[in-house]
C-alpha positions in Angstrom: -6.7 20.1 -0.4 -7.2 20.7 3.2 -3.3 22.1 4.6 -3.7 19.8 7.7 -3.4 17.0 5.3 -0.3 18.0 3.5 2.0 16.3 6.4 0.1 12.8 5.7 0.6 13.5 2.2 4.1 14.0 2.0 5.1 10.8 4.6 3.2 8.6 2.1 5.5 10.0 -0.9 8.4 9.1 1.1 7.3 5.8 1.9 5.8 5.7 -1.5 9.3 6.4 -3.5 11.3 3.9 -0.7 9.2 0.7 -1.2 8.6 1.2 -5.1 12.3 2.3 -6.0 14.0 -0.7 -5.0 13.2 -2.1 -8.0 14.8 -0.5 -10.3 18.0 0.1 -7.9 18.7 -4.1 -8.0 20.9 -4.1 -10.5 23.1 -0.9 -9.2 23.2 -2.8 -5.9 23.9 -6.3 -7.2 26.9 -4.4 -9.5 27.8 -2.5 -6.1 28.4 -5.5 -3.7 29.1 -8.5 -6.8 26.4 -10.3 -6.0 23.1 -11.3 -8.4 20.5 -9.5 -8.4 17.9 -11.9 -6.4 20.2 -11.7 -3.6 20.0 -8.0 -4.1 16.2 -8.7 -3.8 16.1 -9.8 0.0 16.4 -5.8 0.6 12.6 -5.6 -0.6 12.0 -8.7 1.1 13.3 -7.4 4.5 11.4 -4.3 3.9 8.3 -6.1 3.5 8.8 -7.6 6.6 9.6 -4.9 8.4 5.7 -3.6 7.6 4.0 -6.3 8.6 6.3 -6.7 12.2 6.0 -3.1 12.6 2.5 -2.3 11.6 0.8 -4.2 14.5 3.8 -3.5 17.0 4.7 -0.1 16.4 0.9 1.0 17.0 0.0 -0.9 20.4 3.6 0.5 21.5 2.8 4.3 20.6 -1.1 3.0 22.0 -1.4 5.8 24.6 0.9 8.5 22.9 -0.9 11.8 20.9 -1.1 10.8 17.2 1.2 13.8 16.2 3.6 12.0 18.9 3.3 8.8 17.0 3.8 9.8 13.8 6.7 12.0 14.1 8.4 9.6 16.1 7.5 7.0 13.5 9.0 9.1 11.1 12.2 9.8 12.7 12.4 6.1 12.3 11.7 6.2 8.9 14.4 8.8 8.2 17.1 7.7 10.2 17.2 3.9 9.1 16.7 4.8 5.0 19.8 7.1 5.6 21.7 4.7 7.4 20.5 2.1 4.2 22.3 4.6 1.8 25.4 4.1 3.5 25.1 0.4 3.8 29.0 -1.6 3.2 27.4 -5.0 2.0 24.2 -6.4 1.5 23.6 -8.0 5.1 23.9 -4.2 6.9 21.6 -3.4 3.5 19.4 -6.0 4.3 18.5 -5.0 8.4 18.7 -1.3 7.6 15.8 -1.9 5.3 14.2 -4.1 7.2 14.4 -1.6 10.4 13.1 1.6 7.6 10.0 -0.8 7.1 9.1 -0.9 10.8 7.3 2.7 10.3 5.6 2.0 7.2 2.2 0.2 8.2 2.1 2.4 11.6 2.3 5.4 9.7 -0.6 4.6 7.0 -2.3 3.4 9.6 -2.4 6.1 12.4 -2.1 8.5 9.6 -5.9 7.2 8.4 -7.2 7.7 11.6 -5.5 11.3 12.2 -6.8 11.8 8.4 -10.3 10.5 8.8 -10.8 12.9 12.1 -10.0 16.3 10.0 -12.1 15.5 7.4 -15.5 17.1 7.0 -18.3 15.2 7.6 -18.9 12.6 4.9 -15.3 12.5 3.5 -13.6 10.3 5.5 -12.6 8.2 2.8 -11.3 11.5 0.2 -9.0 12.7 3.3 -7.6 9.1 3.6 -7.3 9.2 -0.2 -5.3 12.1 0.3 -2.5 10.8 2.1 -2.2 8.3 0.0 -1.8 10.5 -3.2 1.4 11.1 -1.9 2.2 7.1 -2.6 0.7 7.7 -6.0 2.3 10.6 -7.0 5.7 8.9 -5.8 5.2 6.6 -8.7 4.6 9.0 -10.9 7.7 11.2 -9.8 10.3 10.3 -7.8 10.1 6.6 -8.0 11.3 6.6 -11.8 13.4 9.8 -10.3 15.4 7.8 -7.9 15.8 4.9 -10.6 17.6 7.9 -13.1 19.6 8.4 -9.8 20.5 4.7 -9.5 21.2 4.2 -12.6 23.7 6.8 -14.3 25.1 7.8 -10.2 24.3 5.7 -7.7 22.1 3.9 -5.6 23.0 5.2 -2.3 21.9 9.2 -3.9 18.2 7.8 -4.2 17.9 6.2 -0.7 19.8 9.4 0.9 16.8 11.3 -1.2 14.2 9.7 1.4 16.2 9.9 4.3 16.3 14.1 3.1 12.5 13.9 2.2 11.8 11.6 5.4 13.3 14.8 7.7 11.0 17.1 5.5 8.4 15.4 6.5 8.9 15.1 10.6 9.4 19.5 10.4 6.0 19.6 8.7 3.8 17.4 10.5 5.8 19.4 13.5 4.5 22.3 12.5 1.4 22.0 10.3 -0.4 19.2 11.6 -2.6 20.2 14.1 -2.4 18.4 17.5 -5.4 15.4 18.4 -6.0 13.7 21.8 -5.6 10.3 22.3 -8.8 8.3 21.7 -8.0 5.3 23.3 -10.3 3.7 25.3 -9.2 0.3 26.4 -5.8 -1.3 27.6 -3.6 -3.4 24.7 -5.3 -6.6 25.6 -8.8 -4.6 24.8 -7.3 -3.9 21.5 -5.7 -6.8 20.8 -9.3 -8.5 20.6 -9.8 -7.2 17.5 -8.6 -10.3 16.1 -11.2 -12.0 17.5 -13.7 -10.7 15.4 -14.8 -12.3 12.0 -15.0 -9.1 10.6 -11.4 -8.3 10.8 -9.8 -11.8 9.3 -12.2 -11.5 6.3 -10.9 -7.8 5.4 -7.4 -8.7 6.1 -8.3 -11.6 3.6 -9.8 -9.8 0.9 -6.9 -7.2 1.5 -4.0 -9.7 1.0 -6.0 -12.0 -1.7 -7.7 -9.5 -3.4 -4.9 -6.6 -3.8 -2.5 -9.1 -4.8 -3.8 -9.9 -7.6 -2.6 -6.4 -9.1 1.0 -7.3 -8.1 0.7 -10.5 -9.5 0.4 -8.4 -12.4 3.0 -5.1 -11.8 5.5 -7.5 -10.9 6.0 -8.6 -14.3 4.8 -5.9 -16.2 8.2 -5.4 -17.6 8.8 -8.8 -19.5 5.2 -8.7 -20.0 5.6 -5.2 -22.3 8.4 -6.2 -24.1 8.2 -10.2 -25.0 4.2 -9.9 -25.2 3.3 -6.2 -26.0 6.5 -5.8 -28.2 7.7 -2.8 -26.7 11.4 -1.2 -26.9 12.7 -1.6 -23.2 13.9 1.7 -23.0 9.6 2.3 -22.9 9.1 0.4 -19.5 10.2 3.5 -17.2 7.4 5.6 -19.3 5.3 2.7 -18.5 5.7 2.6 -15.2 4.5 6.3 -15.2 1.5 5.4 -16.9 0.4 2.7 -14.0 1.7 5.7 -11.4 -0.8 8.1 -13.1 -3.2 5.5 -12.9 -2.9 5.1 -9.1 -3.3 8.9 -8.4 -6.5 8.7 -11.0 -8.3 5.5 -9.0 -7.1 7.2 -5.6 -8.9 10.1 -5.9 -12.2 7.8 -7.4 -11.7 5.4 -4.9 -12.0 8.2 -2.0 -15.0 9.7 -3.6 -16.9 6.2 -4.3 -16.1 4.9 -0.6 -17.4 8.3 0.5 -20.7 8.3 -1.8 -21.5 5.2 -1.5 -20.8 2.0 1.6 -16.7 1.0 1.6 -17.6 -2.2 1.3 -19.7 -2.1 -1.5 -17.1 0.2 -3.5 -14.3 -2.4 -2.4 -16.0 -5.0 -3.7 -17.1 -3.4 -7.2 -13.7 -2.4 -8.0 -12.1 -5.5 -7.1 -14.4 -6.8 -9.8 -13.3 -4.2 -11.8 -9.7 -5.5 -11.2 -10.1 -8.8 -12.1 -12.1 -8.0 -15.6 -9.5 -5.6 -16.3 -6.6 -8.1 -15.8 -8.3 -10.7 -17.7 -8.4 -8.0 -20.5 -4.4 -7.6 -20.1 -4.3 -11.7 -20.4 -6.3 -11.9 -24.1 -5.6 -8.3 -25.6 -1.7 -7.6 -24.4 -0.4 -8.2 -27.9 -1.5 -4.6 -29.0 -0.1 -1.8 -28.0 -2.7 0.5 -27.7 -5.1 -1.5 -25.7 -2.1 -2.6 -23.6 -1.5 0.4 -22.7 -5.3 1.2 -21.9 -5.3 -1.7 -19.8 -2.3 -0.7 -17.9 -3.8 2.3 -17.2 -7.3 0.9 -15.7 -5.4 -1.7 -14.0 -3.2 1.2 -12.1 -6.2 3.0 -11.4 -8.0 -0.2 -10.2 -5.4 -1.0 -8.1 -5.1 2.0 -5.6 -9.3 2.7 -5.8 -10.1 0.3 -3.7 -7.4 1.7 -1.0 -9.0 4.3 0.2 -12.3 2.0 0.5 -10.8 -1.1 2.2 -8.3 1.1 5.0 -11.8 2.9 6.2 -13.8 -0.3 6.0 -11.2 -1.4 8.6 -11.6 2.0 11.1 -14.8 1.1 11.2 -14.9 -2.3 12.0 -12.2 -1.8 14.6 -14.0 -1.0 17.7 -11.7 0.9 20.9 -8.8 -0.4 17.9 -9.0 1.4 14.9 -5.5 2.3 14.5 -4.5 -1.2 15.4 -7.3 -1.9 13.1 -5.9 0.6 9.8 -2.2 -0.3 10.9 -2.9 -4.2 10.2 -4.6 -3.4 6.7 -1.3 -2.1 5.7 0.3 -5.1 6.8 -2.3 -7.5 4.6 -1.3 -4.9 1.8 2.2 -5.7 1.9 1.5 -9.3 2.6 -0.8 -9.4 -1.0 2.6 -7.7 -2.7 4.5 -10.7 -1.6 1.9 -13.3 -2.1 0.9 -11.7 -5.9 4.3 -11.8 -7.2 4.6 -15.1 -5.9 1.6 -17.1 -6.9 2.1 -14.9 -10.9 5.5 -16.0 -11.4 4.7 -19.3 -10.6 3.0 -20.2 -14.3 6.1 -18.4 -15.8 8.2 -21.0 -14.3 6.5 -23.6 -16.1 6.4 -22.6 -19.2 3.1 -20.4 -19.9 4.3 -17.0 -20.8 4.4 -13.3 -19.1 0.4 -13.1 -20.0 0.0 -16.0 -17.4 0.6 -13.8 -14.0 -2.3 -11.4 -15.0 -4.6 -14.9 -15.3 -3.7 -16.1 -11.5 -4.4 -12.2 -10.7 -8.2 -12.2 -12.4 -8.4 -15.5 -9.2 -7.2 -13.6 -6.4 -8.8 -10.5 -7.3 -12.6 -12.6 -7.5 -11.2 -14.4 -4.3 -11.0 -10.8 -2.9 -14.6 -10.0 -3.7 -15.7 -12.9 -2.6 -14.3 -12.5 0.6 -16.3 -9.2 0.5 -19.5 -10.8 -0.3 -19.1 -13.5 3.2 -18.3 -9.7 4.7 -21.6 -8.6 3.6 -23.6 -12.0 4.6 -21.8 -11.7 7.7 -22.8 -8.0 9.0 -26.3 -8.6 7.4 -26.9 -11.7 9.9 -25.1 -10.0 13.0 -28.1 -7.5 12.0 -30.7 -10.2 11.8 -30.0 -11.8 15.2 -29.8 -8.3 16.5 -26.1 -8.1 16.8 -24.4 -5.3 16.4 -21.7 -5.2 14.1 -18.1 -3.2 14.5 -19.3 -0.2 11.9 -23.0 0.2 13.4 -21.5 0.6 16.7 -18.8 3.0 15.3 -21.4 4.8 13.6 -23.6 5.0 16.5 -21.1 6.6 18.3 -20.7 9.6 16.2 
């Protein structure tokens, strides 16, 4: 792995273990503050929205700062409010603290792409983006089910004080390992803010939010869904979970290497396709435990492949924007988390069983690709007509 990367890495583990550890700490918080868990919940809601407010902000704010600047300070952010979270009196301090540690989250990613995609050797953009974000996979692999130990048999507050103590780690080393970059910008905020007056970038952030949720319609009730369906002993989910986290770090490193070898959009699209055929496998063939467990741990890997793929689709389409452009695509992620686990517990509600979730996920993830294919119409008429698209002028500026 190339050293210069290693700050990257490490930011997205800590993001990686805060945003994933939440939900196993719900019922240590709700026990905490007497109140039931849903209400407990609103702390991953206000995260949530914290990304998406942040992601677009945060960026056209930091606009004409060095990216080391950007992302230490975006760190610094990051630390302070999960510490302050850890030592949160009652669920509505809980509640802004989390929101305000979210702020940082789709900044970071997305700055952190670009920064990641201009160290990389020729050709392997997409494998140095994929390496910051093994540092989210190997989160829930490690110190996601980690922090849940933590939460459950001490306390809560010990796993969120571990980011905070992982979030200062991280602002000393991209201090002093990642190498300094100039600013790229080459237009004022309204410049930038065109970008969303381009086709181009509405139909990624729709295949984004549509497409990628239809894994979390899945993840989010993969517990119930093991147990009452796959007839697992509960005390099995945490192992579980570290079957869909070794998944993710599988597919991330794939997913870097096929976006790489081959055009982004093209691996985006396959392996949203891959998603959905593997989650309509989990819907027929749950009831056994081995090929549950297969299934879990394609639909991991499916799930973080087409990362890599999607975030450097977006640099390129983001003309005089492209951190703008890679911050957003973490915002569409977090708005497909939302919108998955959503539209999948919907069925449950009325009646049609834990297998139903990974059903509406096989739709959103086809949705996704679809959205993909108008993607591909699209740039191949803008070529037609003589247009230049987003990525040939990105590319002819190389």
């Amino acid at each position: 792995m190339n050293k210069n990367l290693l700050p990257l890495a490490l930011g997205g583990l800590a993001i990686g273990t805060t945003e994933f550890v939440m939900m196993g700490l719900l019922p240590s918080i709700a026990q905490d503050f007497h109140i039931t868990i849903p209400e407990a919940g609103h702390a991953i809601s206000a995260y949530a929205l914290g990304v998406v407010i942040g992601a677009p902000l945060l960026t056209i704010l930091g606009r004409n700062l060095p990216p080391k600047r950007i992302l230490v300070l975006l760190m610094v952010i990051f630390t302070v409010f999960n510490t302050f979270s850890a030592f949160a009196p009652n669920n509505t301090v809980l509640f802004f603290t989390r929101l305000l540690a979210g702020l940082p989250h789709g900044a970071f990613f997305g700055v952190g792409s670009v920064v990641a995609s201009r160290l990389a050797e020729k050709g392997k953009q997409a494998q140095a983006i994929s390496t910051m974000f093994a540092g989210l996979t190997i989160a829930n692999l490690l110190t996601v089910p980690l922090g849940t130990y933590l939460g459950q048999h001490y306390s809560w507050r010990y796993a969120l004080a571990g980011v905070g103590a992982v979030g200062l780690l991280t602002v000393a080393t991209i201090h002093f390992v990642l190498p300094a970059l100039p600013v790229r910008q080459t237009g004022n905020w309204q410049s930038e803010l065109a970008l969303f007056k381009r086709a181009e970038t509405w139909l990624i952030i729709a295949l984004t939010a549509i497409g990628t949720g239809g894994m979390f319609s899945w993840v989010s009730y993969i517990a119930p869904l093991m147990t009452d369906v796959s007839r697992f002993p509960a005390t099995s989910v945490p192992y579980i979970m570290m079957l869909v986290g070794l998944g993710m770090f599988v597919g991330n490193v794939l997913g870097g290497k096929l976006a790489d070898r081959f055009s982004p959009l093209a691996a985006a699209t396959v392996l949203l396709l891959a998603m959905a055929a593997t989650l309509l496998g989990i819907f027929f063939w749950s009831e056994n435990h081995v090929s549950s467990l297969v299934l879990t741990f394609i639909a991991g890997s499916c799930s973080m492949a087409v990362a890599a793929p999607i975030q450097i689709l977006m640099i390129q389409s983001s003309r005089d924007a492209e951190m703008l452009g890679a911050s957003v695509t973490q915002a569409a992620f977090n708005t497909g988390n939302a919108l998955g686990a959503f539209l999948g517990g919907l069925p449950i509600a009325v009646g049609y069983g834990y297998t139903s979730p990974a059903l509406v996920g096989v739709g959103m993830a086809v949705a996704g690709a679809g959205f993909a294919y108008i993607l591909t119409l699209t740039l191949r008429r803008q070529s037609l007509v003589g247009v230049p698209s987003s990525a040939d002028l990105q590319s002819a500026s190389r």
